[in-house]
PQR file of N, CA, C, O and H, with PARSE charges and radii, in Angstrom:
ATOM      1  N   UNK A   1       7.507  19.206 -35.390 -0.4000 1.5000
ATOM      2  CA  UNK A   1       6.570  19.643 -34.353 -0.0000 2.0000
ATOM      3  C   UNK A   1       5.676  18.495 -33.896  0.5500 1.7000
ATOM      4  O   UNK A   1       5.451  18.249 -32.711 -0.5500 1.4000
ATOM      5  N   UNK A   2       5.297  17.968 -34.695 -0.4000 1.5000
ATOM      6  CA  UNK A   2       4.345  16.606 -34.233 -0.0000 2.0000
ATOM      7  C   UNK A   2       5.147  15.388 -33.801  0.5500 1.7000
ATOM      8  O   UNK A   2       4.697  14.564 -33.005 -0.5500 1.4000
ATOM      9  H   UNK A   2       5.480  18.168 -35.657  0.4000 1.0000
ATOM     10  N   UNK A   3       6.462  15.297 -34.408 -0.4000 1.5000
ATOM     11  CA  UNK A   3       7.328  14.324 -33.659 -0.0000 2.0000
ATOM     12  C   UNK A   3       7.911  14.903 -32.456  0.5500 1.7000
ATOM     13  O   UNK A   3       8.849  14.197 -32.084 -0.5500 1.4000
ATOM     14  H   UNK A   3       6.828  15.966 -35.055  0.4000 1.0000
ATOM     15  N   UNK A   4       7.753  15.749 -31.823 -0.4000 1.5000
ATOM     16  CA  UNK A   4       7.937  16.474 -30.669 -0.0000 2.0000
ATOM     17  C   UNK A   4       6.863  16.583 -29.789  0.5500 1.7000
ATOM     18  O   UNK A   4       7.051  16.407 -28.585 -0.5500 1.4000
ATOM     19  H   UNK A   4       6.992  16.322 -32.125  0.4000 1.0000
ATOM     20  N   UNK A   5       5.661  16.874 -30.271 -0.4000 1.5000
ATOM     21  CA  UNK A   5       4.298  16.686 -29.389 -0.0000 2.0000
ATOM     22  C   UNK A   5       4.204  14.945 -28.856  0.5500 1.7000
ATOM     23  O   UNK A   5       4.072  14.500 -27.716 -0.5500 1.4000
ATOM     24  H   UNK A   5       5.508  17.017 -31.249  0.4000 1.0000
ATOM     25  N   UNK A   6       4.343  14.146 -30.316 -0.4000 1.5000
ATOM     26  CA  UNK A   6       4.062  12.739 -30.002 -0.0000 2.0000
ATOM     27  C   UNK A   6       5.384  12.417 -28.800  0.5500 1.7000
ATOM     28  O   UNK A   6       4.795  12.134 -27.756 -0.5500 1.4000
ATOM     29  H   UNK A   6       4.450  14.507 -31.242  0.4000 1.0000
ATOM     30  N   UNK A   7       6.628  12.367 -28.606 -0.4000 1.5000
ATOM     31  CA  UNK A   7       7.374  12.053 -27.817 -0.0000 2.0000
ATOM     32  C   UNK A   7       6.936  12.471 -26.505  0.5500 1.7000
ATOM     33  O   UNK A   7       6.875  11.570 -25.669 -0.5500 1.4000
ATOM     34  H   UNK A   7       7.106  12.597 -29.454  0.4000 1.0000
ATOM     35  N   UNK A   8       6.489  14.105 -25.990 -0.4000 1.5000
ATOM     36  CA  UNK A   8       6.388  14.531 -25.297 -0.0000 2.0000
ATOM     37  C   UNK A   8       5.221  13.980 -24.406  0.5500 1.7000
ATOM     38  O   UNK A   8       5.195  14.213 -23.198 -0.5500 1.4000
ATOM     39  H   UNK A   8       6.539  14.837 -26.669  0.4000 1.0000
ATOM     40  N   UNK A   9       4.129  13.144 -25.124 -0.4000 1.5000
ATOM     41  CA  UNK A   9       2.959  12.369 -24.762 -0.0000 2.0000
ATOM     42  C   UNK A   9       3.270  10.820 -24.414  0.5500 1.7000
ATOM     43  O   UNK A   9       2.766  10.259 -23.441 -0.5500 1.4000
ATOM     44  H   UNK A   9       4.150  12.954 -26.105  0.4000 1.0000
ATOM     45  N   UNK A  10       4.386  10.030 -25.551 -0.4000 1.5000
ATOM     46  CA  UNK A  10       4.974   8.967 -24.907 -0.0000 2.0000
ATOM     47  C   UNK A  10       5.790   9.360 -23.840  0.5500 1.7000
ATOM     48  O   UNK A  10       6.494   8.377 -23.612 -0.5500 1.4000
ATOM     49  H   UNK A  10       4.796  10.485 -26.341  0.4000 1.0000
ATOM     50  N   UNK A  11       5.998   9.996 -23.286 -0.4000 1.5000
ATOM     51  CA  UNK A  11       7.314  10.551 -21.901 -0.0000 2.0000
ATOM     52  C   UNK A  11       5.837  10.577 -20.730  0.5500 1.7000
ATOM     53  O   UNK A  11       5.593   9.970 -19.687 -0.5500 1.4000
ATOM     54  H   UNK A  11       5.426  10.795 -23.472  0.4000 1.0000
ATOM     55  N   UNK A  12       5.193  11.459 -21.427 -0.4000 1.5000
ATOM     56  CA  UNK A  12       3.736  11.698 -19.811 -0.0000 2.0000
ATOM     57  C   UNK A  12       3.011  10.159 -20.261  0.5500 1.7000
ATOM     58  O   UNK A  12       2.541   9.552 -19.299 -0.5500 1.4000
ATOM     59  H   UNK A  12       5.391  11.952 -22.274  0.4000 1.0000
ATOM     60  N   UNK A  13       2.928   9.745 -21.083 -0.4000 1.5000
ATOM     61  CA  UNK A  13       2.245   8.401 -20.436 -0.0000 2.0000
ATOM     62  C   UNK A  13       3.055   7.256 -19.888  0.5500 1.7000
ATOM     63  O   UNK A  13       2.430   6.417 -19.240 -0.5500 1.4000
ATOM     64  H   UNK A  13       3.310  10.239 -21.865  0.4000 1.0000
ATOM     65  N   UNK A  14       4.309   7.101 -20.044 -0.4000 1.5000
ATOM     66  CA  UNK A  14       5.113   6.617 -19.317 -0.0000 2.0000
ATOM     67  C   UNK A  14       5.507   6.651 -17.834  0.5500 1.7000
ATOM     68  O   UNK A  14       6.011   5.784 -17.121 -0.5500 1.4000
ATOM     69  H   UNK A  14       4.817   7.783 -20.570  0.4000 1.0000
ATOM     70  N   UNK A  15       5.083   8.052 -17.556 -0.4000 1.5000
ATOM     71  CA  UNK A  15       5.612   8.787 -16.376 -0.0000 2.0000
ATOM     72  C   UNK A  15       4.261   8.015 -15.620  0.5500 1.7000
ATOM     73  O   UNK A  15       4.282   7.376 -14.568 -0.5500 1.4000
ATOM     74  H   UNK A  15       4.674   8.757 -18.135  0.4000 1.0000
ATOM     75  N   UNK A  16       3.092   8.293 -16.511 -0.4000 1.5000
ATOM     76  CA  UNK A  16       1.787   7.514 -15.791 -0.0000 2.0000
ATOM     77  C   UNK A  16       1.649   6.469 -15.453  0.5500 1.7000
ATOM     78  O   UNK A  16       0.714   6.102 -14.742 -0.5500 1.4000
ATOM     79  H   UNK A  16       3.075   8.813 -17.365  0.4000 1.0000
ATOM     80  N   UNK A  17       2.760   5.575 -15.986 -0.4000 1.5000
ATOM     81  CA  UNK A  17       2.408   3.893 -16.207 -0.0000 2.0000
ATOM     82  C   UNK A  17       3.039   3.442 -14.545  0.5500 1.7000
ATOM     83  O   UNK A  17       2.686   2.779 -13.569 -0.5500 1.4000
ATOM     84  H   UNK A  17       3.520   5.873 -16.564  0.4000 1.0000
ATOM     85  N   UNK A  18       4.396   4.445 -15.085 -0.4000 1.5000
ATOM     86  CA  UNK A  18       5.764   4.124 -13.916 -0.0000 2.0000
ATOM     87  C   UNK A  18       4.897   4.438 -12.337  0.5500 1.7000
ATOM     88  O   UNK A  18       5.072   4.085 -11.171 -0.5500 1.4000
ATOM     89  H   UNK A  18       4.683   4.983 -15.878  0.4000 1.0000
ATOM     90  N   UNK A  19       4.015   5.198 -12.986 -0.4000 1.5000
ATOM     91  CA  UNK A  19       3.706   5.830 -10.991 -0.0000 2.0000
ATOM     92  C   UNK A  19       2.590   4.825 -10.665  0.5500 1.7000
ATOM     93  O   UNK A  19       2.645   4.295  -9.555 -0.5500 1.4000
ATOM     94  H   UNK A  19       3.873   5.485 -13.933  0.4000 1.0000
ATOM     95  N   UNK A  20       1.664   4.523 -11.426 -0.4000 1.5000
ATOM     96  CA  UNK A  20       0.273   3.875 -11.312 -0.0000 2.0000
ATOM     97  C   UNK A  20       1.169   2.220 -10.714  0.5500 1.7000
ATOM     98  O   UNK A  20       0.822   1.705  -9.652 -0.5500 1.4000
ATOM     99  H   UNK A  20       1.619   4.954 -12.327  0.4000 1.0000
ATOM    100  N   UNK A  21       2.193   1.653 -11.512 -0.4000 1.5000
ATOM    101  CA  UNK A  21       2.723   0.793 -11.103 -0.0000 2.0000
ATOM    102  C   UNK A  21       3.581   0.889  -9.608  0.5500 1.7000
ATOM    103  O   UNK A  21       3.323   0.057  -8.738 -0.5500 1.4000
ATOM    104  H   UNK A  21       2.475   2.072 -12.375  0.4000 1.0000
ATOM    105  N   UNK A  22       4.565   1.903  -9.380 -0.4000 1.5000
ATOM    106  CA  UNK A  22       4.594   2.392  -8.352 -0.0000 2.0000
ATOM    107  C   UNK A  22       4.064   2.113  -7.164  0.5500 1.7000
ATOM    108  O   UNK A  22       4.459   1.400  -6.241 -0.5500 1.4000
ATOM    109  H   UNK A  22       4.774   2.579 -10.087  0.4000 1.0000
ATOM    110  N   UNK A  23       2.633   3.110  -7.386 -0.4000 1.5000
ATOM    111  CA  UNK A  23       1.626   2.893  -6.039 -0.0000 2.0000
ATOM    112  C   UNK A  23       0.641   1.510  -6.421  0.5500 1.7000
ATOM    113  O   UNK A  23      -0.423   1.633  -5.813 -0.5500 1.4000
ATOM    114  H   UNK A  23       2.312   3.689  -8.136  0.4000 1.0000
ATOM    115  N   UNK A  24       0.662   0.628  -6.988 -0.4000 1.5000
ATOM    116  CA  UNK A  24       0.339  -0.479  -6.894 -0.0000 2.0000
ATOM    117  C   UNK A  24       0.875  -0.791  -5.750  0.5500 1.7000
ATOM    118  O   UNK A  24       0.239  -0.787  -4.696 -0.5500 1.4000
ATOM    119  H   UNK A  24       1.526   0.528  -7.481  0.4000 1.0000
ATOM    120  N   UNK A  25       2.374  -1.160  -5.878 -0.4000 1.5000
ATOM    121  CA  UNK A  25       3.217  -2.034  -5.368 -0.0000 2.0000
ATOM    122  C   UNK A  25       3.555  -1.912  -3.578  0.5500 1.7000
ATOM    123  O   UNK A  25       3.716  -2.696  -2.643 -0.5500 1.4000
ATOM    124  H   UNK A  25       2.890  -1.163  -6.734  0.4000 1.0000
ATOM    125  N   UNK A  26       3.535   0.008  -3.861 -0.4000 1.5000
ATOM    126  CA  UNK A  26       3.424   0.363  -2.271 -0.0000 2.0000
ATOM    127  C   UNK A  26       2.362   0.096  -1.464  0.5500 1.7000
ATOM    128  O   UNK A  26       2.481  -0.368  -0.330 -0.5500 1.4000
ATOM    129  H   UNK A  26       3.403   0.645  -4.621  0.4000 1.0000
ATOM    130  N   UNK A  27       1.026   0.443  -2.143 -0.4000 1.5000
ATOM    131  CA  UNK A  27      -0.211  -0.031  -1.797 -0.0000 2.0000
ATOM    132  C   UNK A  27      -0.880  -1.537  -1.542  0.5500 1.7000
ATOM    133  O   UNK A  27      -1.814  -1.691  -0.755 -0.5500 1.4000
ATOM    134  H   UNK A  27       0.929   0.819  -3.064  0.4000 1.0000
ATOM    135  N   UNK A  28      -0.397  -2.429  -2.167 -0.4000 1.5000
ATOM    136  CA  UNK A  28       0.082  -3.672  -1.429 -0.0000 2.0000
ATOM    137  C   UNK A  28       1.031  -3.772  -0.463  0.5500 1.7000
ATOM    138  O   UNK A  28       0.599  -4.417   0.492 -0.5500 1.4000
ATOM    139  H   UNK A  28       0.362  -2.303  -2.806  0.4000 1.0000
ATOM    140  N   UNK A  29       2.224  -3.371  -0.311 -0.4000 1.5000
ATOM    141  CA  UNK A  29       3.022  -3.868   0.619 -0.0000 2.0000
ATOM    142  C   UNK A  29       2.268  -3.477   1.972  0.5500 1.7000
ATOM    143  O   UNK A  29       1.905  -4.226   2.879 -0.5500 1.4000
ATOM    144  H   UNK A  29       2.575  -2.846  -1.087  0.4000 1.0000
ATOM    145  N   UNK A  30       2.116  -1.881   1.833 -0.4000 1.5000
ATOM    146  CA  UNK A  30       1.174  -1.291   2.757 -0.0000 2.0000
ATOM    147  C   UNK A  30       0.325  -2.118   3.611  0.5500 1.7000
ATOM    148  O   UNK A  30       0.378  -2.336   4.822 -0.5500 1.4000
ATOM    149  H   UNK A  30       2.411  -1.272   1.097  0.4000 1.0000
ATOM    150  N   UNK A  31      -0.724  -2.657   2.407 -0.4000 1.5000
ATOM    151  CA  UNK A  31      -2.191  -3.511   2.982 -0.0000 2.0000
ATOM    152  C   UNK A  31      -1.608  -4.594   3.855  0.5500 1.7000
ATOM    153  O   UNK A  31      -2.228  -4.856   4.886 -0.5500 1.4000
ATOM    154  H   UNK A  31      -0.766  -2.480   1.424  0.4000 1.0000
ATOM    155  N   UNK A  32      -0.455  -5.289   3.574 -0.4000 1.5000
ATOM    156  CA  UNK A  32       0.222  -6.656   3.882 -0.0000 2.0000
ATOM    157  C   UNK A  32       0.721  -5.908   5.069  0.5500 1.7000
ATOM    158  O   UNK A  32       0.169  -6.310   6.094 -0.5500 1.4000
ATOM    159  H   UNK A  32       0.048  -5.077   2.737  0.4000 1.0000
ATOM    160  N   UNK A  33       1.497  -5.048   5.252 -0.4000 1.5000
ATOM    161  CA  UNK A  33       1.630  -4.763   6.827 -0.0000 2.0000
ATOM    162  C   UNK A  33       0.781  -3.866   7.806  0.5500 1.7000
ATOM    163  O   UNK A  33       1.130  -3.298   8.841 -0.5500 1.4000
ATOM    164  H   UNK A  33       1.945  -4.721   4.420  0.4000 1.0000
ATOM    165  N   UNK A  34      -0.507  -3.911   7.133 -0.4000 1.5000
ATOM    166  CA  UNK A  34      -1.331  -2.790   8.093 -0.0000 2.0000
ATOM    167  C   UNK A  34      -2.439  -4.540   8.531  0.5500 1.7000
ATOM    168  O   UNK A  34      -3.163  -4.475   9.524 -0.5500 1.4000
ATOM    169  H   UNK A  34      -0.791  -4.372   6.292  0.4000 1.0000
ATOM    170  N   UNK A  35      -2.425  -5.247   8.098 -0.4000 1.5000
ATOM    171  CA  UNK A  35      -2.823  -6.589   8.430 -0.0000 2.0000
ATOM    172  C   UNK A  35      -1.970  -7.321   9.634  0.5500 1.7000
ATOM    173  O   UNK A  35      -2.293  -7.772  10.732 -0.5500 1.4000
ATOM    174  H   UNK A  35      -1.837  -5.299   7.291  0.4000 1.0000
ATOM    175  N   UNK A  36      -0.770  -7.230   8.934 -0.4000 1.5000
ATOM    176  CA  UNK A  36       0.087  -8.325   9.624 -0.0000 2.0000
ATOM    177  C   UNK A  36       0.061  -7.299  11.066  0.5500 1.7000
ATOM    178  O   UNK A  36       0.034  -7.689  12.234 -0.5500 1.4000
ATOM    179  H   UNK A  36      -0.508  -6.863   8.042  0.4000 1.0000
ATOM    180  N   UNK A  37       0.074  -6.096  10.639 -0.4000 1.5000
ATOM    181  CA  UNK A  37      -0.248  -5.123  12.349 -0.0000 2.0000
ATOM    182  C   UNK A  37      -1.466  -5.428  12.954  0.5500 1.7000
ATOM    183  O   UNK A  37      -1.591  -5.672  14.154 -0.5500 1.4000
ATOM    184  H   UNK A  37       0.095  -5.780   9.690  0.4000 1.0000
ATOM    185  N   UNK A  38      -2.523  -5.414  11.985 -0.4000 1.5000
ATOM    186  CA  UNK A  38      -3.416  -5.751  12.942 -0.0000 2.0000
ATOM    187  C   UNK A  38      -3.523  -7.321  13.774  0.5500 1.7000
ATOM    188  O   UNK A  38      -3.857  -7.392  14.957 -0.5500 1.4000
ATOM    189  H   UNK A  38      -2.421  -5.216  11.010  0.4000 1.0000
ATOM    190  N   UNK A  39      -3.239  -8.317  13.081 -0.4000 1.5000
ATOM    191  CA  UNK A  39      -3.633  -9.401  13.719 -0.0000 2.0000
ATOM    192  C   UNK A  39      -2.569  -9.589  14.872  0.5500 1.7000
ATOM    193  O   UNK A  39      -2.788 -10.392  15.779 -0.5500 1.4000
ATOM    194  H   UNK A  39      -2.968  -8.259  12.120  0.4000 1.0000
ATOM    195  N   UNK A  40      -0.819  -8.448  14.796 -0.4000 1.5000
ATOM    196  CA  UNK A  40      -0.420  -8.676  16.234 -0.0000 2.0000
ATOM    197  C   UNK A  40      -1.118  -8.050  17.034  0.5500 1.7000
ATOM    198  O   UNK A  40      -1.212  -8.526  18.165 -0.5500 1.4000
ATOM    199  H   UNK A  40      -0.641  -7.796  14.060  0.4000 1.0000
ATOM    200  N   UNK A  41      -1.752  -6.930  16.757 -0.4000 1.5000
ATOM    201  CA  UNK A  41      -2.421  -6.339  17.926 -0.0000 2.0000
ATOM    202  C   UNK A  41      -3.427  -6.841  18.450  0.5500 1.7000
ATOM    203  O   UNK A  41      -3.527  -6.721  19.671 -0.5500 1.4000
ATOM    204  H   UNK A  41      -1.676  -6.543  15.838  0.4000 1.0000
ATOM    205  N   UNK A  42      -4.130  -7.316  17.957 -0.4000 1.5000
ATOM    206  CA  UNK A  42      -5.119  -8.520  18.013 -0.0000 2.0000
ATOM    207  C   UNK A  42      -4.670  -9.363  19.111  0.5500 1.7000
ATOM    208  O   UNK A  42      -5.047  -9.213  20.273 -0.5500 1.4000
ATOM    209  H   UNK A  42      -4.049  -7.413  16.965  0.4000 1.0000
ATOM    210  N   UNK A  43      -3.885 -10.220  18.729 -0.4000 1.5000
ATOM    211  CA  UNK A  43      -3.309 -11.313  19.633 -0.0000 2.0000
ATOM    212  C   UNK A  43      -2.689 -10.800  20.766  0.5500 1.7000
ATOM    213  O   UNK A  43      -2.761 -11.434  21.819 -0.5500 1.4000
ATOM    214  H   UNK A  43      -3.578 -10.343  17.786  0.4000 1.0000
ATOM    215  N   UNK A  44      -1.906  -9.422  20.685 -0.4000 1.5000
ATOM    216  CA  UNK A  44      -1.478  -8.713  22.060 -0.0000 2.0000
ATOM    217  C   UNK A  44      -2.471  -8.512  22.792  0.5500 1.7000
ATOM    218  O   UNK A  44      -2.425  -9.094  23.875 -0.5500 1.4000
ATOM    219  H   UNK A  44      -1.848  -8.907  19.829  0.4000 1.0000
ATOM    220  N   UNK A  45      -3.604  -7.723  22.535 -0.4000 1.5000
ATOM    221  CA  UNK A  45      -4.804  -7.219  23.084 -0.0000 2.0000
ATOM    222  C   UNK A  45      -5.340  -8.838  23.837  0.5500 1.7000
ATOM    223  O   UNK A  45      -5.149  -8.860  25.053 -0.5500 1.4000
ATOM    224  H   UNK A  45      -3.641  -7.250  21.655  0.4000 1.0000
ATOM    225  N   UNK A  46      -5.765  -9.719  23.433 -0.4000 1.5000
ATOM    226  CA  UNK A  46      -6.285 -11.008  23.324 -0.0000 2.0000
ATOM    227  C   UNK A  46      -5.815 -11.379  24.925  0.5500 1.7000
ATOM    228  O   UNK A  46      -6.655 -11.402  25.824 -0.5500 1.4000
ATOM    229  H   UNK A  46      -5.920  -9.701  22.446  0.4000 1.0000
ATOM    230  N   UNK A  47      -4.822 -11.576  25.093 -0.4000 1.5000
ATOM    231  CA  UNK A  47      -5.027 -11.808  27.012 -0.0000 2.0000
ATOM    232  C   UNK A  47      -5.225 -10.738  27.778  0.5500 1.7000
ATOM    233  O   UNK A  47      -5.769 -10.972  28.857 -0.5500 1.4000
ATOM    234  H   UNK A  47      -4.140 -11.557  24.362  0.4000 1.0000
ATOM    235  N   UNK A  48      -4.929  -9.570  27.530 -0.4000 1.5000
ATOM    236  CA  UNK A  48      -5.501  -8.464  28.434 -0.0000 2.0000
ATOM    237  C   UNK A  48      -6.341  -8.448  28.939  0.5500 1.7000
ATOM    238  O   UNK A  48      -6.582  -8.142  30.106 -0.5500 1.4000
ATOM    239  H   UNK A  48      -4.487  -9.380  26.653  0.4000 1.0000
ATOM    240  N   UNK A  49      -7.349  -8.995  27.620 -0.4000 1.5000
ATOM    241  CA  UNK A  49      -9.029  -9.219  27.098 -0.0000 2.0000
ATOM    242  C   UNK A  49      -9.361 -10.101  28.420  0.5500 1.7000
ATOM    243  O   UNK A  49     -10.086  -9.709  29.334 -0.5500 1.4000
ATOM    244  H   UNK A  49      -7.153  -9.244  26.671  0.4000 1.0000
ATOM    245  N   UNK A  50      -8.716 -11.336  28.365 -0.4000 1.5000
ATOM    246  CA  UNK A  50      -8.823 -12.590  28.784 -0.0000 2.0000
ATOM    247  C   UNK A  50      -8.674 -11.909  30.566  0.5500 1.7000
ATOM    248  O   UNK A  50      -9.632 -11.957  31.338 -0.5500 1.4000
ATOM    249  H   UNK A  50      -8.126 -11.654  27.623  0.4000 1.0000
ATOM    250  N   UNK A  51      -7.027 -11.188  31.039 -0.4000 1.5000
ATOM    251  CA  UNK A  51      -7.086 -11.475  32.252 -0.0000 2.0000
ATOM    252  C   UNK A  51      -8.145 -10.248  32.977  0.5500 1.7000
ATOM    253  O   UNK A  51      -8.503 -10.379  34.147 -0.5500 1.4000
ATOM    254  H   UNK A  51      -6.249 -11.149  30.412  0.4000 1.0000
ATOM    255  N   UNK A  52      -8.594  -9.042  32.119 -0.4000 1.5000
ATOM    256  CA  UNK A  52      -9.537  -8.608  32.972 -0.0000 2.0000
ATOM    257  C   UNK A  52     -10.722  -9.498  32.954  0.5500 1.7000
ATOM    258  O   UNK A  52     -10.507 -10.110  34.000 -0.5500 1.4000
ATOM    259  H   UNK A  52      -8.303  -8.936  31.168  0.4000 1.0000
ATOM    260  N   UNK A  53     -11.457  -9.827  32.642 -0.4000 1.5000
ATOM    261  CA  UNK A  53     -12.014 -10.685  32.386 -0.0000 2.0000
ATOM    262  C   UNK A  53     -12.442 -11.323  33.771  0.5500 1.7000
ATOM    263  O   UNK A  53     -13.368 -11.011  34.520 -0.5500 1.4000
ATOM    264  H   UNK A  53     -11.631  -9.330  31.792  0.4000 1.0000
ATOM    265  N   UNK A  54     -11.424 -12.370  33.888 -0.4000 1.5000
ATOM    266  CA  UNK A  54     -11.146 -13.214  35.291 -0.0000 2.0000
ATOM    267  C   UNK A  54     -11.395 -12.426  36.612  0.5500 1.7000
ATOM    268  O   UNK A  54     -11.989 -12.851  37.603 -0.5500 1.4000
ATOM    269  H   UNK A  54     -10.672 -12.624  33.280  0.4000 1.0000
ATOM    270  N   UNK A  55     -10.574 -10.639  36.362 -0.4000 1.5000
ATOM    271  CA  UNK A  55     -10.480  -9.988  37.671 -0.0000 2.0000
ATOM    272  C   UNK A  55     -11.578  -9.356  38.413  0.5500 1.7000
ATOM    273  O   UNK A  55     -11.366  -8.841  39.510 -0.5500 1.4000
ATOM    274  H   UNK A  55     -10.092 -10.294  35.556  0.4000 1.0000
TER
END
């Protein structure tokens, strides 16, 4: 019974490790393309900026 409780607790903290690592990894990639989005939009926006501007 206790070697059955203890397994059943190494399995859920595993399951914890696997996901926490998981959304690390997504959660970076994420940040890296919600950046790399912003600074194109940035630079798209950036002459729009520029030719009303002039008009």
């Amino acid at each position: 019974m206790i070697n059955f409780q203890h397994r059943h607790l190494f399995n859920f903290a595993s399951k914890i490790t696997f996901s926490v690592l998981c959304f690390k990894r997504h959660f970076l990639k994420w940040k890296n393309a919600f950046f790399a989005f912003k600074k194109v939009t940035f630079v798209l926006l950036q002459p729009n900026r520029i030719e009303k501007s002039h008009f």
